[in-house]
N, C-alpha and C positions, 0 to 999 in steps of 0.2 A: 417382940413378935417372932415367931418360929418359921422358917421358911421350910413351903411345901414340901410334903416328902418326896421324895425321888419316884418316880416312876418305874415299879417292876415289868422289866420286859422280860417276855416269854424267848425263850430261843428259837429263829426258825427252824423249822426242819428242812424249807428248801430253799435254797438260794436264792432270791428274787431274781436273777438273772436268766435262771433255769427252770421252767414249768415242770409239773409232776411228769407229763408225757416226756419229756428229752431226758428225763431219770429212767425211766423204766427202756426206754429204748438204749441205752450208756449202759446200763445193767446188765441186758443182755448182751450186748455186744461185748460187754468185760466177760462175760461168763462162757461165750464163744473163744476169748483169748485174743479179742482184739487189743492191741497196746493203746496207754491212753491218749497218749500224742495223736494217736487217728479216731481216736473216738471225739474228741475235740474238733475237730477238722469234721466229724459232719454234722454238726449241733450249732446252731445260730443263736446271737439272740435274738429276741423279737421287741422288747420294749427298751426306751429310755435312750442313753444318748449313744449308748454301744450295739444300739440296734444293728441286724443284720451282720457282725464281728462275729468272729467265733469267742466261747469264752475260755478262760486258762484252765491248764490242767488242774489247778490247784481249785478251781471256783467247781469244778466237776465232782472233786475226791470228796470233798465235806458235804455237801448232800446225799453223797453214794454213802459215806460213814455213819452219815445221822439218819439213815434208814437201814441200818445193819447189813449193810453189803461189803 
């Protein structure tokens, strides 16, 4: 018996932790020259157990990257 093929996943393009609006707002603010460490500092999350946290710099950089910014 052959066990199930694996399941292809698609890559997100946004972070689950970051909605498309907190991208585009990050965006801008990167493009004004704000550093990212305060761009962070005003971005929440909103769902799941880190609700209301701000998220890392690093959970900001790869949605900003897999939308070409």
């Amino acid at each position: 018996m052959q066990s199930p093929a694996p399941e292809i996943m698609e890559p997100a393009s946004i972070n689950p932790l970051i909605d498309e609006d907190d991208v585009h707002f990050a965006r801008a603010l990167r493009d004004k020259g704000t550093p990212m460490p305060d761009i962070v500092k005003k971005l929440t999350i909103k769902t799941g157990k880190n609700a209301g946290q701000h998220p890392s710099v690093a959970s900001l950089y790869r949605p900003l990257a897999d939308n070409g910014a």
